[in-house]
Structures are given as structure tokens and as C-alpha cells.
N, CA and C atoms of all chains as a GROMACS GRO file, in nm:
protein
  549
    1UNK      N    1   9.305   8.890   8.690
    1UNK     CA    2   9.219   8.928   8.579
    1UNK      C    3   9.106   9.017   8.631
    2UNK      N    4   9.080   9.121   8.550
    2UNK     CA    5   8.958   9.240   8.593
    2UNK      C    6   8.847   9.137   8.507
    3UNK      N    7   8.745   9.103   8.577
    3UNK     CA    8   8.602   9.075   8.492
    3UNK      C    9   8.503   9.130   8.591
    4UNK      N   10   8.396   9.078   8.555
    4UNK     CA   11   8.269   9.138   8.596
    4UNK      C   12   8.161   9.037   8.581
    5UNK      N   13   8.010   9.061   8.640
    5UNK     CA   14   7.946   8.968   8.609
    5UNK      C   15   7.860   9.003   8.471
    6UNK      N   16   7.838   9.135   8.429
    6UNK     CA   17   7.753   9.086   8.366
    6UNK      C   18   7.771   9.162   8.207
    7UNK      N   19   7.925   9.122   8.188
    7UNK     CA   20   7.936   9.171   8.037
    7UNK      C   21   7.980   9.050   7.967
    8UNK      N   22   7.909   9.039   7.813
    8UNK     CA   23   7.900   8.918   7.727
    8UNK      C   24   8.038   8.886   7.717
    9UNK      N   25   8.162   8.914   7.717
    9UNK     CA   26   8.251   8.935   7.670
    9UNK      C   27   8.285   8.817   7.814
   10UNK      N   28   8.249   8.830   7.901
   10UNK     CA   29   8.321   8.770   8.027
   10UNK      C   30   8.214   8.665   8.005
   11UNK      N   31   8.137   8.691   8.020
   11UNK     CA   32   8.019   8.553   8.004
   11UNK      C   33   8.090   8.419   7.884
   12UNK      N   34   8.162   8.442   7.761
   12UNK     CA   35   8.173   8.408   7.698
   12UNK      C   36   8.305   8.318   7.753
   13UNK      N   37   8.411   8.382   7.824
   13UNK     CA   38   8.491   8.323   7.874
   13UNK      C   39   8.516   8.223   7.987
   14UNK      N   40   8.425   8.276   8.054
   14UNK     CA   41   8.364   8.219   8.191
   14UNK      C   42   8.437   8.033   8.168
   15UNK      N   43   8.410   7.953   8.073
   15UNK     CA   44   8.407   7.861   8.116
   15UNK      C   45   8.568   7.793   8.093
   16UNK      N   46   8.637   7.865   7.985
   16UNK     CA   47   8.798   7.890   7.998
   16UNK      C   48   8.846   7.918   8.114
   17UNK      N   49   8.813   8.046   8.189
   17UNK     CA   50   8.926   8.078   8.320
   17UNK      C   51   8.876   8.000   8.372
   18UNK      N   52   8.793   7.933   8.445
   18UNK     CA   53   8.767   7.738   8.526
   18UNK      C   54   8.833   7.690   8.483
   19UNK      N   55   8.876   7.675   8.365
   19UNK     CA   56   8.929   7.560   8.314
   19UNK      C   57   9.095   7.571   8.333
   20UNK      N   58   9.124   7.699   8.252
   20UNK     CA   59   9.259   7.708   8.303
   20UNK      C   60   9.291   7.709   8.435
   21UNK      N   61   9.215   7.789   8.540
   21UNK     CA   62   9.242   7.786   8.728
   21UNK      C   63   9.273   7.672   8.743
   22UNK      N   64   9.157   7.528   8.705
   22UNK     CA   65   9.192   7.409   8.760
   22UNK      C   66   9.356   7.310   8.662
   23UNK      N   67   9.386   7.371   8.579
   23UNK     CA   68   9.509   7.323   8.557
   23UNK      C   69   9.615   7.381   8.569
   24UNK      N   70   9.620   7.545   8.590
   24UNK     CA   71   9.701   7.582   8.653
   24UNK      C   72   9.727   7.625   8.774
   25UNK      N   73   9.644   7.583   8.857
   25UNK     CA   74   9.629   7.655   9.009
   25UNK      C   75   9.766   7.530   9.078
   26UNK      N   76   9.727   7.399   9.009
   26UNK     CA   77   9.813   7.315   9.077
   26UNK      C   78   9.977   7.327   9.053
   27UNK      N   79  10.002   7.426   8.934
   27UNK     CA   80  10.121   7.411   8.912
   27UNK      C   81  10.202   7.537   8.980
   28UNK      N   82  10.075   7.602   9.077
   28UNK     CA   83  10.171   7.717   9.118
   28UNK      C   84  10.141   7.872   9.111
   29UNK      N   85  10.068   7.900   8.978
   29UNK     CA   86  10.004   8.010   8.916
   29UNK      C   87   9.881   8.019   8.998
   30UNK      N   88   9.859   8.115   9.100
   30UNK     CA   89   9.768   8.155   9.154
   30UNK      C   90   9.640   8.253   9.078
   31UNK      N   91   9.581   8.232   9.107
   31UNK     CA   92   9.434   8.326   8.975
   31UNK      C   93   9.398   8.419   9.119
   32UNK      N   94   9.340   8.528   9.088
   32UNK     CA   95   9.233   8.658   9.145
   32UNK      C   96   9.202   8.695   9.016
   33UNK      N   97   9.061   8.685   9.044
   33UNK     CA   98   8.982   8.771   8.987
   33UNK      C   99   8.933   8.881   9.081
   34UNK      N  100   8.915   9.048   8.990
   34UNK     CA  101   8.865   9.107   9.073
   34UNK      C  102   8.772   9.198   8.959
   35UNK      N  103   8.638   9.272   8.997
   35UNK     CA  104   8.531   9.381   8.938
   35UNK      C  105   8.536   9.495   9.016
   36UNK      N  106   8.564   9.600   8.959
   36UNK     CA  107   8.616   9.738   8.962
   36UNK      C  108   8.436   9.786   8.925
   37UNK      N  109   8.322   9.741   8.905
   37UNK     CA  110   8.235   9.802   8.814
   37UNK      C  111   8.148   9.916   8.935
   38UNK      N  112   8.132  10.023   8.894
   38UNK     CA  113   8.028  10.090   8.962
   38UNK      C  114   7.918   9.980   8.961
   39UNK      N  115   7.852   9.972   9.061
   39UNK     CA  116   7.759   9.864   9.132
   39UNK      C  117   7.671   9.936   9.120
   40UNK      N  118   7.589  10.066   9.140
   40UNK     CA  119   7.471  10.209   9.156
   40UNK      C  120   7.450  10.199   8.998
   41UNK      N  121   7.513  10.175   8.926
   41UNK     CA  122   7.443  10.191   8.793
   41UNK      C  123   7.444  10.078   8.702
   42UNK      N  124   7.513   9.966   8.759
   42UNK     CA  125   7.522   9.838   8.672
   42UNK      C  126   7.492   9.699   8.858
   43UNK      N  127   7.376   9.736   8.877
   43UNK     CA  128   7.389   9.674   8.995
   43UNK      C  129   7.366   9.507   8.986
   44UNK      N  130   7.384   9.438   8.858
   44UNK     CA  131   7.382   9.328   8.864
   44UNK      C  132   7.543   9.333   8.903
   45UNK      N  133   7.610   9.404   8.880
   45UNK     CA  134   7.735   9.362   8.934
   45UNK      C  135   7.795   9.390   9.073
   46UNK      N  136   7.712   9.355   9.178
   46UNK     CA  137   7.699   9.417   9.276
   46UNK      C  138   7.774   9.284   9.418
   47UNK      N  139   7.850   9.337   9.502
   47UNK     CA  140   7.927   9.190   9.581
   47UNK      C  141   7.826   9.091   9.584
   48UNK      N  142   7.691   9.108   9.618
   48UNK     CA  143   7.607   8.981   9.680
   48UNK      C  144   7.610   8.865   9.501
   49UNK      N  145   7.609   8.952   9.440
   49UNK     CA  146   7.509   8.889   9.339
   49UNK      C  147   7.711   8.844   9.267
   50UNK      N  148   7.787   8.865   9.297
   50UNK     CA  149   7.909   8.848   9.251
   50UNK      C  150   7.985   8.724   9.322
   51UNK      N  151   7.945   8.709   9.454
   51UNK     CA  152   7.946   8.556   9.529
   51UNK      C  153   7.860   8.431   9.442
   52UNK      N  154   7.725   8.515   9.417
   52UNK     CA  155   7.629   8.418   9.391
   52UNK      C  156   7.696   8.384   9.253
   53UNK      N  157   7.744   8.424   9.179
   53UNK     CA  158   7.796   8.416   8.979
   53UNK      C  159   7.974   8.295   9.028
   54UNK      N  160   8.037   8.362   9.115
   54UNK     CA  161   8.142   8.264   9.168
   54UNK      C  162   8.072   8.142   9.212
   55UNK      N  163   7.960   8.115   9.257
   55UNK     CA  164   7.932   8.007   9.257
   55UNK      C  165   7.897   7.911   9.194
   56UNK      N  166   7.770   7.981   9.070
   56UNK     CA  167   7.726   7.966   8.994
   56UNK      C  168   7.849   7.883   8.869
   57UNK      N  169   7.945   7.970   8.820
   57UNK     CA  170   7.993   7.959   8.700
   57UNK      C  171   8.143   7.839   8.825
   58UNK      N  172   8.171   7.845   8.944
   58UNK     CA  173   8.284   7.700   8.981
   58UNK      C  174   8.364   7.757   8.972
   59UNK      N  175   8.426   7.910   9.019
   59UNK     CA  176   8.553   8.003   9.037
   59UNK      C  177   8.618   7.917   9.173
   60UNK      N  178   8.731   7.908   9.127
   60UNK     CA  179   8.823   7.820   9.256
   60UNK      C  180   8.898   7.928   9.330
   61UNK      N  181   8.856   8.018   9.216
   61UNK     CA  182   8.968   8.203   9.323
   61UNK      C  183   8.898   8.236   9.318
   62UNK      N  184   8.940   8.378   9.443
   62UNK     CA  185   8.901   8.443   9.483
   62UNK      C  186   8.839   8.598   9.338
   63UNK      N  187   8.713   8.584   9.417
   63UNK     CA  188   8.656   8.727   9.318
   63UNK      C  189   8.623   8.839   9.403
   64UNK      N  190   8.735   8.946   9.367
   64UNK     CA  191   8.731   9.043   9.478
   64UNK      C  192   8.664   9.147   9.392
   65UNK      N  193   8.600   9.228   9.501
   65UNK     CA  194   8.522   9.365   9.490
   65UNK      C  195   8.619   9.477   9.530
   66UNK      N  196   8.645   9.560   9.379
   66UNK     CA  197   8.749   9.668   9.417
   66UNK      C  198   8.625   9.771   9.399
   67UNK      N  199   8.561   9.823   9.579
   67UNK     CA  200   8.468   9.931   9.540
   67UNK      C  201   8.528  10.058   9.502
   68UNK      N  202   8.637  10.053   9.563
   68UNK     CA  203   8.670  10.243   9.529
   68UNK      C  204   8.749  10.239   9.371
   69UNK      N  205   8.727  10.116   9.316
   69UNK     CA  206   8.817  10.133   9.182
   69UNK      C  207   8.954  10.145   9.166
   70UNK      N  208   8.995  10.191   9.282
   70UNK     CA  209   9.124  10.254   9.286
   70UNK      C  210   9.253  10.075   9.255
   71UNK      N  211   9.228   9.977   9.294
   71UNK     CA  212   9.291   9.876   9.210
   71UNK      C  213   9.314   9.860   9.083
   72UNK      N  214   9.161   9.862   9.011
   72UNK     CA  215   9.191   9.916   8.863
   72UNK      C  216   9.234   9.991   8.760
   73UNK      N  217   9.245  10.141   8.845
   73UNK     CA  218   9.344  10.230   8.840
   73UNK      C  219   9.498  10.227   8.811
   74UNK      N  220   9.506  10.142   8.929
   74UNK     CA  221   9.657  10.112   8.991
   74UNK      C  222   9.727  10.012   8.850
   75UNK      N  223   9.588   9.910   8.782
   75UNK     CA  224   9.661   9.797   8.733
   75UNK      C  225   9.631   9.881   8.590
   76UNK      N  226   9.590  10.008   8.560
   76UNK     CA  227   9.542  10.051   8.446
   76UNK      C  228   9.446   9.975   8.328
   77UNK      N  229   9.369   9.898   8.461
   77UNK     CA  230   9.292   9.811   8.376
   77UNK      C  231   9.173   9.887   8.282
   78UNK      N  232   9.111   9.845   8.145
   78UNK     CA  233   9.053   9.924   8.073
   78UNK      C  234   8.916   9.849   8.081
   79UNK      N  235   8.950   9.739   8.034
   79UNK     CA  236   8.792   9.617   8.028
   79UNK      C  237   8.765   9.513   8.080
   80UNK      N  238   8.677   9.426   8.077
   80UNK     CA  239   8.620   9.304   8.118
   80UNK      C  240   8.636   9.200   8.010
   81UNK      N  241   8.676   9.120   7.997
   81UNK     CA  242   8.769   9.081   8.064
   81UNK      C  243   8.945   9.148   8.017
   82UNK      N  244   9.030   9.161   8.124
   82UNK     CA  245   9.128   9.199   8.078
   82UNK      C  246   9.213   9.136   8.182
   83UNK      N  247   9.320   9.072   8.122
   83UNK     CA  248   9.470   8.985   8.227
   83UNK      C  249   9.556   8.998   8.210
   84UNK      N  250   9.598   9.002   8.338
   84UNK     CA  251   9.763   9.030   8.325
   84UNK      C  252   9.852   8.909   8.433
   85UNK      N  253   9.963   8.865   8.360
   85UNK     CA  254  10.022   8.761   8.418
   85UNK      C  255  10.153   8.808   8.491
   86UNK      N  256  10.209   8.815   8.658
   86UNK     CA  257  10.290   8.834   8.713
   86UNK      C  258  10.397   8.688   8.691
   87UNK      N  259  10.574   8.728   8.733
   87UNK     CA  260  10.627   8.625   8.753
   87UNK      C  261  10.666   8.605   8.886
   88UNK      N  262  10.736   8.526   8.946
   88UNK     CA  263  10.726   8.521   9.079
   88UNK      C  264  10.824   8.628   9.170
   89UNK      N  265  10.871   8.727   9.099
   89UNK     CA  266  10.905   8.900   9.158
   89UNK      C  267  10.792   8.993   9.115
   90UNK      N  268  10.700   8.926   9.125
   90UNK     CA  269  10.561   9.006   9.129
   90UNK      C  270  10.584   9.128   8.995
   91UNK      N  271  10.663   9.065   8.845
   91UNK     CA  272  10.710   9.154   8.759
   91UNK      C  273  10.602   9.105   8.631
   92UNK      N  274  10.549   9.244   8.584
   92UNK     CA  275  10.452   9.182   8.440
   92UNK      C  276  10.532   9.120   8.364
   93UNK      N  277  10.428   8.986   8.306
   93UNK     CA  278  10.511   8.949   8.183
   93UNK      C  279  10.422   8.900   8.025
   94UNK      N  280  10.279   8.910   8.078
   94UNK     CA  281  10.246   8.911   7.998
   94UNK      C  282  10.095   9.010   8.025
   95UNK      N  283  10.004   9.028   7.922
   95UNK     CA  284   9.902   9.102   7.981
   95UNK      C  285   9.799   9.143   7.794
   96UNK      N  286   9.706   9.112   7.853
   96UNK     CA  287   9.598   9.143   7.718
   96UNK      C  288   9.492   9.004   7.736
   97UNK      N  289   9.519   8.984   7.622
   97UNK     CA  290   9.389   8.884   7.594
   97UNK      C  291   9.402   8.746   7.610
   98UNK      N  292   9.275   8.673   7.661
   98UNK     CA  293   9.256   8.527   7.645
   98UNK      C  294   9.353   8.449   7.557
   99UNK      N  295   9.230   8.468   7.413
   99UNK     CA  296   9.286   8.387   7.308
   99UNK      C  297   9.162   8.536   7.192
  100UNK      N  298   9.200   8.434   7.038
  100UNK     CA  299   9.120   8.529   6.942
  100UNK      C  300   9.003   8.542   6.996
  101UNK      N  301   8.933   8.460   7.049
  101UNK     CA  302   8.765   8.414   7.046
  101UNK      C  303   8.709   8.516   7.108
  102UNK      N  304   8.588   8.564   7.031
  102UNK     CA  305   8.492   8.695   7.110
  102UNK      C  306   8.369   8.600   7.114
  103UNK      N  307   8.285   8.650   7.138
  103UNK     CA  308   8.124   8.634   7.118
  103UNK      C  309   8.075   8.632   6.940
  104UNK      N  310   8.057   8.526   6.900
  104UNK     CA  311   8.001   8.543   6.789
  104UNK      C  312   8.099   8.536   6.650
  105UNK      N  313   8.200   8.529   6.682
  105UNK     CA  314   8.315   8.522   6.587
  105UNK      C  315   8.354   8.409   6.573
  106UNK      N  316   8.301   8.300   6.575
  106UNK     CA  317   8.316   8.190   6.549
  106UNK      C  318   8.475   8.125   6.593
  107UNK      N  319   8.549   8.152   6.630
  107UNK     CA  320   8.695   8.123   6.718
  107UNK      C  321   8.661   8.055   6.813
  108UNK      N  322   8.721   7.917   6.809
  108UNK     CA  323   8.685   7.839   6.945
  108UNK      C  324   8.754   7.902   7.073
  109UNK      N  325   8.710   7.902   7.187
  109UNK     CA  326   8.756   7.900   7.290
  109UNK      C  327   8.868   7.818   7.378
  110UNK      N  328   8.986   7.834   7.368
  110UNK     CA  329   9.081   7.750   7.395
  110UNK      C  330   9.215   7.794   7.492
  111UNK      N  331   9.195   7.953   7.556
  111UNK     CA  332   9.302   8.044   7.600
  111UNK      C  333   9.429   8.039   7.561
  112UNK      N  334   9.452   8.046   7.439
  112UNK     CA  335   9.549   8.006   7.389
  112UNK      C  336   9.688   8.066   7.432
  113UNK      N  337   9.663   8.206   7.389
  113UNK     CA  338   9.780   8.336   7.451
  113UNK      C  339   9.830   8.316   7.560
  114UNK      N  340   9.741   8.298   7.674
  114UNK     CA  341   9.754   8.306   7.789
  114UNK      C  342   9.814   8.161   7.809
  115UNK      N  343   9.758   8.034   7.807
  115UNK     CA  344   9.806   7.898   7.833
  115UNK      C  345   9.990   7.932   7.780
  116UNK      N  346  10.004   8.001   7.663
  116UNK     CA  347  10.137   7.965   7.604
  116UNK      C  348  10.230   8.054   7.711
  117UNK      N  349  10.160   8.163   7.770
  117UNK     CA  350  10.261   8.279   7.850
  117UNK      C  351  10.270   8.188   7.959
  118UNK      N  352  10.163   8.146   8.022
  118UNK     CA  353  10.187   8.063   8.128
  118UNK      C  354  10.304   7.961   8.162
  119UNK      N  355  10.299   7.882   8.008
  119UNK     CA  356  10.383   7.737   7.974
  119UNK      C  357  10.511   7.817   7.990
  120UNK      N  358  10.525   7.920   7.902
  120UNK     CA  359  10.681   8.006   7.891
  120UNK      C  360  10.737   7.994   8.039
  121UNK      N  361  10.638   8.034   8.099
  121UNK     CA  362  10.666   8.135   8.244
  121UNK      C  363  10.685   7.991   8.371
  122UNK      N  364  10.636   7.905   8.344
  122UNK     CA  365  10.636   7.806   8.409
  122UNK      C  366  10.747   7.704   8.362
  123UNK      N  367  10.787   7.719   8.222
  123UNK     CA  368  10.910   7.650   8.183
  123UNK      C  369  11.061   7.698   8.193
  124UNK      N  370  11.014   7.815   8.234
  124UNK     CA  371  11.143   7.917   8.226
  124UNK      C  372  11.181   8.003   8.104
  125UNK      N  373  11.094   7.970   7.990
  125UNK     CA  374  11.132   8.015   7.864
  125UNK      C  375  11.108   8.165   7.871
  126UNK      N  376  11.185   8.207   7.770
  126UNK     CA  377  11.101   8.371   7.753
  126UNK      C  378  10.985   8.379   7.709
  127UNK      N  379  10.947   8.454   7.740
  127UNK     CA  380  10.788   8.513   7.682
  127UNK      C  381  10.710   8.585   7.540
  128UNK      N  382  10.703   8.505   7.472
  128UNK     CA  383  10.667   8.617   7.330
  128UNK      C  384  10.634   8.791   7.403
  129UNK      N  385  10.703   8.863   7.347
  129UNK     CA  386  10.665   9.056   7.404
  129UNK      C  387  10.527   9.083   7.263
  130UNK      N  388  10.483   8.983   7.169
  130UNK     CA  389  10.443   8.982   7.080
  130UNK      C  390  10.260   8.987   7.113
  131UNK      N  391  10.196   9.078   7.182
  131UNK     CA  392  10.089   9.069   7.279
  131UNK      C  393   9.969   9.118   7.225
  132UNK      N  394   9.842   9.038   7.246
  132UNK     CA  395   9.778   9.140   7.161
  132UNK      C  396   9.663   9.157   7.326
  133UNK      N  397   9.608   9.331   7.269
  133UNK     CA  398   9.466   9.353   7.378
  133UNK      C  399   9.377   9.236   7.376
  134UNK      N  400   9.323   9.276   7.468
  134UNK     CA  401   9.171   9.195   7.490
  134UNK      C  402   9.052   9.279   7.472
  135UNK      N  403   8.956   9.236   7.419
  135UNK     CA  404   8.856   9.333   7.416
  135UNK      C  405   8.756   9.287   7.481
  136UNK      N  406   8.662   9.399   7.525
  136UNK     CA  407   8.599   9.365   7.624
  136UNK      C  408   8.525   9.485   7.673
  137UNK      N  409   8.403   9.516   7.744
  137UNK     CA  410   8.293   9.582   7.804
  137UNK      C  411   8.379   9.654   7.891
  138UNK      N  412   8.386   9.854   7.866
  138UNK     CA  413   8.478   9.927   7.923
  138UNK      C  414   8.411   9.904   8.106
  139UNK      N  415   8.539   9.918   8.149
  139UNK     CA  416   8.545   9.899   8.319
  139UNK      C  417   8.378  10.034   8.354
  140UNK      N  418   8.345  10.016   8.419
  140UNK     CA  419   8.200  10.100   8.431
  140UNK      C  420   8.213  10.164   8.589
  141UNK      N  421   8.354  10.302   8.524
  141UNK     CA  422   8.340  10.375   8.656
  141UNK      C  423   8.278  10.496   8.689
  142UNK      N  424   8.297  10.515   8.772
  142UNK     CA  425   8.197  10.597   8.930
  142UNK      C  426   8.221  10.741   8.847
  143UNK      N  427   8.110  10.809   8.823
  143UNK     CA  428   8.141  10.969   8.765
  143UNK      C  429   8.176  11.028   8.878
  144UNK      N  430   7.665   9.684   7.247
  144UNK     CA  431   7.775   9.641   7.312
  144UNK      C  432   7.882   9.726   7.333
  145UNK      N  433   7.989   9.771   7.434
  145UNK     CA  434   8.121   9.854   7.386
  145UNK      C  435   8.220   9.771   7.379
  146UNK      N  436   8.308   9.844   7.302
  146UNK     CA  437   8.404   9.733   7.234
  146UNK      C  438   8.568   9.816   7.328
  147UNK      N  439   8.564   9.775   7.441
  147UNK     CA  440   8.714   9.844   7.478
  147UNK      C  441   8.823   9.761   7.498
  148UNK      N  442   8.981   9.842   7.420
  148UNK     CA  443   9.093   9.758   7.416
  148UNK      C  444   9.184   9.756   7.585
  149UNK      N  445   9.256   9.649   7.616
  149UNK     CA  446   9.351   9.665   7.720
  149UNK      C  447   9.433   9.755   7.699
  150UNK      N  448   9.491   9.868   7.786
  150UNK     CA  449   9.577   9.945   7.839
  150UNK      C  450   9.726   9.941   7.745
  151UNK      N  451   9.716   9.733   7.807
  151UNK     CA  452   9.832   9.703   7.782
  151UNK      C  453   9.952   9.771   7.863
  152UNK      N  454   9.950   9.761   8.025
  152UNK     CA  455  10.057   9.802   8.106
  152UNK      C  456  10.172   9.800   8.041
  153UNK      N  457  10.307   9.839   8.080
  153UNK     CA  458  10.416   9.821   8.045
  153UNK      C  459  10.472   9.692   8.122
  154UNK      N  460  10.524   9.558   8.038
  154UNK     CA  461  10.585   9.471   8.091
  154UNK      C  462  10.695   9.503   8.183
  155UNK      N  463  10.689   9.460   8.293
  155UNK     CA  464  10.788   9.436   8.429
  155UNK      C  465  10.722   9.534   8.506
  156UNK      N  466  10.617   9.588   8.468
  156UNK     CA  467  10.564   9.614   8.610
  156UNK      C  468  10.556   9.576   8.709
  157UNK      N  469  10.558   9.615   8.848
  157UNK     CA  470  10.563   9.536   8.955
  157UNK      C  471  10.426   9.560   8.980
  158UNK      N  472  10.341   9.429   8.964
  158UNK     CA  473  10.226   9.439   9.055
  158UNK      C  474  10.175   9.538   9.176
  159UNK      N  475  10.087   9.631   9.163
  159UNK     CA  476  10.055   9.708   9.251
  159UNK      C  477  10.008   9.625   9.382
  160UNK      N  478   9.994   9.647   9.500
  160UNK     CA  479   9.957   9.594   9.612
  160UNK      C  480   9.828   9.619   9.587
  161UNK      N  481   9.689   9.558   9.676
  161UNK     CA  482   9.603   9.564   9.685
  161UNK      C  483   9.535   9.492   9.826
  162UNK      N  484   9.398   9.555   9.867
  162UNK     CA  485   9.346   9.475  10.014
  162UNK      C  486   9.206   9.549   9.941
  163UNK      N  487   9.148   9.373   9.934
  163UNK     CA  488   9.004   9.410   9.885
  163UNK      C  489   8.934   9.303   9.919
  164UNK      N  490   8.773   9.289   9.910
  164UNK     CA  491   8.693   9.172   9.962
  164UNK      C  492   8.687   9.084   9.894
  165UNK      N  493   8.697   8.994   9.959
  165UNK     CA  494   8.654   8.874   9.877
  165UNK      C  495   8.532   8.802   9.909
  166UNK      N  496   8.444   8.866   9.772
  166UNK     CA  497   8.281   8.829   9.775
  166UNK      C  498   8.237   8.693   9.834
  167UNK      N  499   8.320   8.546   9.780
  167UNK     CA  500   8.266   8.459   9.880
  167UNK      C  501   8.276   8.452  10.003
  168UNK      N  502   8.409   8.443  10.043
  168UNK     CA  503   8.448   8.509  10.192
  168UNK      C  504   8.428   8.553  10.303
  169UNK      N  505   8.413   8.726  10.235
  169UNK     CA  506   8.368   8.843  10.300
  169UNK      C  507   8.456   8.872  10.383
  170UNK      N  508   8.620   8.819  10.329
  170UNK     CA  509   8.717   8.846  10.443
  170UNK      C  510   8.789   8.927  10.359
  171UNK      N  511   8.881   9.062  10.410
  171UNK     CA  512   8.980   9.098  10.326
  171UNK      C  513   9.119   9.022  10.291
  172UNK      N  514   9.136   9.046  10.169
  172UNK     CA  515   9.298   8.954  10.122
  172UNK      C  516   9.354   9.080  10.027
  173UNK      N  517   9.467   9.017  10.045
  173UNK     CA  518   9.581   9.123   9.984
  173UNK      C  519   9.658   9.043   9.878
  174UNK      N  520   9.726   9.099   9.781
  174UNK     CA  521   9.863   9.022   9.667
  174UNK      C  522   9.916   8.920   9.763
  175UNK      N  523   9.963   8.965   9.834
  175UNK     CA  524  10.077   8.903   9.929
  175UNK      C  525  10.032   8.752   9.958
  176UNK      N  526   9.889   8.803   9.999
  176UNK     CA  527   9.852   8.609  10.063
  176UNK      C  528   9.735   8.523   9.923
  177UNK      N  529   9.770   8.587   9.821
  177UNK     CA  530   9.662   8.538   9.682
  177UNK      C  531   9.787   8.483   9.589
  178UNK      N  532   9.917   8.509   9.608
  178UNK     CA  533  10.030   8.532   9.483
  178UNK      C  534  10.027   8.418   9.452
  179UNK      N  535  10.106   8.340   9.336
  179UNK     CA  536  10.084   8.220   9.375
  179UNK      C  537  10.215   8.099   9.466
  180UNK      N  538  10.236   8.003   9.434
  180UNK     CA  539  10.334   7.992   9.538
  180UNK      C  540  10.444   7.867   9.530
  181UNK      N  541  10.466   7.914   9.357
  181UNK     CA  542  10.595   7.853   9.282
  181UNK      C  543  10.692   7.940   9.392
  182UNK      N  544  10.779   7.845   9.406
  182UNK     CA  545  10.958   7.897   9.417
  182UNK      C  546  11.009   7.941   9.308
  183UNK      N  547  11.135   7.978   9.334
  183UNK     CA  548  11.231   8.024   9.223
  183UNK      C  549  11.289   7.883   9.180
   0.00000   0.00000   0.00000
């Protein structure tokens, strides 16, 4: 998953991806998080202060610093938060959003989308192709 | 606030490789040793 530290959109989720890591980390599904954000102009999102927020918010993965962007590129990631789920031939199978819930829209928080791609993907089932985006604070790159 | 949508890759992509820091760390890691580590 591409997030960041300091867009509402990730703030809001923050306490879902903990939640899902610690029930799915054991079954196999490995989590990375990584922030693609220009750091020079959004410098709360900067490595030091991006250890300190992994600590803060109880990230059990790893939160990597893609400085040259060029990861986010690669994964054509657009926003914060935005995920994408591999199967174990490192092949997409699912990718977009959490669940409905934004900031302020009254939608509980429950990762719904994602928990069900997971269950699919972990049960062997197919995968709904039925996907919706995630929205979220555009990736904040380097002019 | 900006309001931006996912890409939305094309399904079966193969995961791009990657070697980047890992802020608590401060060690580099790659796909390879993060994947997760179901069998077939």
C-alpha cells in the first residue's frame, strides 16, 4: 500500500491497516507500506518523522521511503492511500480501495473490499474483477 | 483537500521489484524478502 504521513485520507485509515496487518500477517499475507511523497515540500512526510508515525500509529510492516519515486511510478500508484493485493506469483489481483469509508462520510470503517479480496485469495476463490478506486491525497511528486 | 482516484493497474500484473529503506530499520529491503510467505 502507497500512504503517507500526513494526508487525512490515510490518517483516517490508519487504524484499519493495524488491524487488518495483525490478522492477516499471521495467515501469510505480508503488508509494506511505502511514501513516494516529495519530503522538500511536504516535509512532515519526511523518513525521520515517518519512523516516528510507524511507531506512533503500531505498523507491524515495514514503511519504506521510495525517495526517487520511481517505485510509485513502477506500481502507477496515484494516491494516499492506495492498495494493491499480489498472489503468491507476485500477480495483481486486486487493487483500489479500503472499504466505502472517507473522512466525514459517515461509513464505518471496516476494510471491507480488501478483507473480502484477501478471504478470496486466501481461500482459493476467485476474486470479484468488480473493483472500485480509492480516493485519496494525490502522491506529492518532485517537479 | 485533493480528491485523487487509483490508477487502478491492470490485474495480473507482476509486481514490480523494488530496494528501498525501511524508515524503522534504516536497512534496505526488497519484494523478495517483504512477500509474504503462504505456499502454494
Amino acid at each position: 500500500m502507497f500512504i503517507c504521513n500526513h494526508c487525512p485520507f490515510v490518517k483516517h485509515v490508519n487504524p484499519e491497516i493495524v488491524k487488518l496487518a495483525a490478522e492477516y500477517e499471521k495467515k501469510g499475507i505480508g503488508f509494506i507500506a511505502i511514501s513516494s511523497n516529495d519530503v522538500e515540500n511536504y516535509p512532515q512526510d519526511a523518513p525521520d518523522l515517518m519512523k516516528d508515525n510507524a511507531k506512533q500509529m503500531g505498523y507491524t510492516f515495514p514503511y519504506l521511503y521510495d525517495a526517487t519515486q520511481e517505485t510509485a511510478k513502477a506500481y502507477k500508484a496515484a494516491c494516499t492511500p492506495d492498495f494493491y493485493l499480489f498472489d503468491t506469483n507476485l500477480e495483481l489481483v486486486y487493487r483500489g480501495q479500503l472499504d466505502d469509508s472517507r473522512p466525514g462520510n459517515g461509513i464505518p470503517l471496516t476494510g471491507r473490499d480488501l478483507r473480502r479480496a484477501m478471504d478470496a485469495l486466501l481461500e482459493g476463490k476467485e476474486i470479484d474483477q468488480d473493483q472500485k478506486p480509492s480516493i485519496g491525497c494525490n502522491i506529492k511528486w518532485k517537479a | 483537500m485533493s480528491r485523487t482516484p487509483s490508477n487502478m493497474l491492470p490485474l495480473g500484473t507482476v509486481a514490480p521489484e523494488f530496494s528501498l529503506t525501511d524508515t524503522v530499520t534504516e536497512k534496505t529491503v526488497n519484494l523478495q524478502a517483504l512477500k509474504g510467505k503462504r505456499e502454494h
